[in-house]
C-alpha positions in Angstrom: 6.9 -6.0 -37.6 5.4 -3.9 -34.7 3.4 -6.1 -32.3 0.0 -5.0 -31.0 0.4 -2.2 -28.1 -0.3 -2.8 -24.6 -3.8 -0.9 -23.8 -3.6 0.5 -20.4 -5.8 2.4 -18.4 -4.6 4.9 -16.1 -6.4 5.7 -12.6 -5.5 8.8 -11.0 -7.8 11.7 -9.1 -6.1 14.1 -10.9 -6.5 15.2 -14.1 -3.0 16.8 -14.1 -0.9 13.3 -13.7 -3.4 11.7 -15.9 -2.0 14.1 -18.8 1.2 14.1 -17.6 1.5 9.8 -17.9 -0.5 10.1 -21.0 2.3 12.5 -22.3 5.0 10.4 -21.4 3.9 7.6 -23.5 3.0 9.2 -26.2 4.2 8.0 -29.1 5.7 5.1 -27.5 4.5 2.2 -29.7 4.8 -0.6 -27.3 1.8 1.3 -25.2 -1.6 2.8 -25.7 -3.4 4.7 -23.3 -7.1 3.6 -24.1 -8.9 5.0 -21.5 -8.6 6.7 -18.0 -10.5 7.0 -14.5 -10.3 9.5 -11.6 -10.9 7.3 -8.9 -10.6 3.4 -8.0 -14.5 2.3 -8.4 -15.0 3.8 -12.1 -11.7 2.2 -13.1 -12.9 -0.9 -11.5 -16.6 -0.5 -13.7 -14.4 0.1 -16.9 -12.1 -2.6 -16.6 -15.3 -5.1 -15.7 -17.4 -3.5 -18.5 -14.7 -4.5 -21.1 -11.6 -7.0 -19.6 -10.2 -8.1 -22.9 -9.6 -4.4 -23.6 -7.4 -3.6 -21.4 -3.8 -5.8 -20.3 -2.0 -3.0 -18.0 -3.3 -0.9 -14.7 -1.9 2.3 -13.7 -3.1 3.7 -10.4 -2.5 5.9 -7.7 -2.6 4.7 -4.6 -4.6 7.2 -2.5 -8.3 7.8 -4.8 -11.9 8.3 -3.4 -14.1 5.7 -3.4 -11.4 2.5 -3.7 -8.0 2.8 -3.5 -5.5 2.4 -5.5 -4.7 -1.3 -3.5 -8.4 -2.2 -2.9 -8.8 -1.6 -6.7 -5.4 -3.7 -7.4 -6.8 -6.7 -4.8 -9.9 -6.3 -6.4 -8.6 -6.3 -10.6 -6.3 -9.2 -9.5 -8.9 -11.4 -7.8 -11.2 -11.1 -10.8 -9.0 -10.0 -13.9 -5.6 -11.7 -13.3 -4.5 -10.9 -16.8 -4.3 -7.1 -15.9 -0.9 -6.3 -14.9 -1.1 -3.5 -11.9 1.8 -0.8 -11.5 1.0 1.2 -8.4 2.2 5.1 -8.7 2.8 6.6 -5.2 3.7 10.0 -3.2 4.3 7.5 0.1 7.5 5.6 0.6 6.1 4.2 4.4 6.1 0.8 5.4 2.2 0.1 5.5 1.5 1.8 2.2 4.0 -0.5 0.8 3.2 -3.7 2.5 -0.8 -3.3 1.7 0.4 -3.0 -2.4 2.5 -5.7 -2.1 -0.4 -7.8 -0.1 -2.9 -6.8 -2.9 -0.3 -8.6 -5.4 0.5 -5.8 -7.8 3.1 -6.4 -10.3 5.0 -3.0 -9.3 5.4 0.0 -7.2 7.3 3.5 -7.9 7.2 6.8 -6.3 5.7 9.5 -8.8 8.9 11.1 -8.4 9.9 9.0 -11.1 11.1 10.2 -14.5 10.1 8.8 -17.8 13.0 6.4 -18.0 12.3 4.8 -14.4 8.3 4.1 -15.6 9.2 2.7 -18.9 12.0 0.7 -17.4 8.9 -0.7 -14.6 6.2 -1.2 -17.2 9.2 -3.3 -19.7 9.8 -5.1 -16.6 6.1 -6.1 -15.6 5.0 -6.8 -19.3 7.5 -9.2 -19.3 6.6 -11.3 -16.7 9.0 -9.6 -13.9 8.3 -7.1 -11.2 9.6 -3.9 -10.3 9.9 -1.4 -7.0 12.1 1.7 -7.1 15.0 1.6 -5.3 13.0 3.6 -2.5 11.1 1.0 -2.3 13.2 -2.4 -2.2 14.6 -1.5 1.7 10.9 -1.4 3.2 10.3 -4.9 1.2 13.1 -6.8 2.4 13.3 -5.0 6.0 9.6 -6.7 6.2 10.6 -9.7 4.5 13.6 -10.0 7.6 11.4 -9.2 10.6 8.7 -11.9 9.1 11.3 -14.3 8.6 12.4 -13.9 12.0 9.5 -13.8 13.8 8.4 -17.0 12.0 11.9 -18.6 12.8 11.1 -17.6 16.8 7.6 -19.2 16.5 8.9 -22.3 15.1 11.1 -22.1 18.2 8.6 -22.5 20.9 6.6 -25.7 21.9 3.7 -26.8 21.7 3.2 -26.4 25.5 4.9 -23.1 25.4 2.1 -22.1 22.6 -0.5 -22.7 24.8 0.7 -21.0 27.6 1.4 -17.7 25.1 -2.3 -18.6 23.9 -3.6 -18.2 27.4 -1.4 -15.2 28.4 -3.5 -13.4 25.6 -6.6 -14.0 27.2 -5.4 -12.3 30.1 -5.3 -15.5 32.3 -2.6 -15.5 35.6 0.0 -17.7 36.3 -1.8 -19.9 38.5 -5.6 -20.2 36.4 -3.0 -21.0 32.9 -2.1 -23.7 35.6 -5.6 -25.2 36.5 -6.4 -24.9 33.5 -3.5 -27.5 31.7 -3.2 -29.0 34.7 0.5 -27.9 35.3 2.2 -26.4 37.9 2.0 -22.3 38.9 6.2 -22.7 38.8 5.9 -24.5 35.4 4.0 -21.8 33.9 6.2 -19.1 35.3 9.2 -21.5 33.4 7.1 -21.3 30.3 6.8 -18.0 30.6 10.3 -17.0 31.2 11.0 -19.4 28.2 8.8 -17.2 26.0 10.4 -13.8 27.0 13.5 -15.2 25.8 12.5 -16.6 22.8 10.6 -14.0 21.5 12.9 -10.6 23.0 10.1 -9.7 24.5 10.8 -7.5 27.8 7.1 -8.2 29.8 3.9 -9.7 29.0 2.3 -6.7 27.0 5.5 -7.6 24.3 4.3 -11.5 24.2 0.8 -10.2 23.5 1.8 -7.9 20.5 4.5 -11.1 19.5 1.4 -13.6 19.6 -0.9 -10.8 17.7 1.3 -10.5 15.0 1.9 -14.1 14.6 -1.6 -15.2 14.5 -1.8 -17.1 17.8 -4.6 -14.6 19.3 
């Protein structure tokens, strides 16, 4: 007994890959390709129009009007039945952290062959996720520098937080020091205290490590 197909809609600004993805699941009849978009914000309308019709997103990640991620963010936030597979020329760090921010299920280059996209989609339908193996690297090389950043936030004191704090607001030694009511040399200790904790080499490195961390 055949179960009832995924319907998908595929979002792409050109016609070309829409064909070409339509023509690789052809005839495949676990999927359906019900309708089709060629850029984010009438994929967006179409999916809002009718949201029971449709269980599967493909998108390219670089369309006029919304993006392939503010169209994810957006499908997700609203529609979180809609599974996303994002389909990308751009194996960079930011491209990759803003699809995995928006919370889609996958993300492959469309250098893929037919195998690697059926192989994502099987994943994702069943409740898993998939990244091409270009991917994966960028994930978990973010996933390590987060980690230890949090681990040398978690390091520092509350005392040695404030101080940071005040160091971003461009304050010197000696007003951080009227200002908690500490000594100039104390803050100069905190200070030194925070180079080392964070690896930071001079005060514009604690700024960026403070930035990053959410303490601005």
């Amino acid at each position: 007994m055949i179960s009832t197909p995924i319907n998908i809609l595929i979002a792409d600004d050109h016609q070309m890959v829409i064909d070409g993805l339509k023509s690789l699941l052809s005839g495949h009849e676990a999927y359906h390709v019900c309708d089709e978009a060629n850029d984010g914000q009438a994929a967006y309308e179409r999916i809002a129009a009718e949201p029971d019709k449709f269980q599967f997103l493909l998108t390219d990640i670089s369309m006029p009007l919304l993006t392939g991620t503010q169209l994810c963010r957006m499908v997700k936030d609203k529609f979180p039945h809609i599974q996303v597979l994002i389909l990308s020329m751009y194996n960079n760090t930011p491209a990759v952290k803003e699809a995995v921010m928006a919370e889609a299920d996958g993300y492959i280059l469309k250098n893929a062959g037919r195998d690697e996209l059926l192989q994502a989609m099987h994943r994702i339908v069943a409740g898993g996720t998939y990244f091409s193996q270009d991917i994966v690297p960028i994930i978990y090389n973010q996933y390590h520098k987060q980690k230890m950043q949090d681990e040398q936030l978690s390091q520092l004191s509350q005392r040695e937080k404030e101080v940071l704090a005040l160091i971003v607001k461009e304050l010197t030694s000696e007003e951080i020091a009227n200002k908690l009511f500490i000594s100039k040399k104390t803050v100069d200790n905190h200070r030194q205290h925070l180079l080392e904790k964070t690896n930071s080499k001079s005060t514009v490195g604690l700024v960026k490590f403070a930035i990053k961390s959410g303490l601005e």
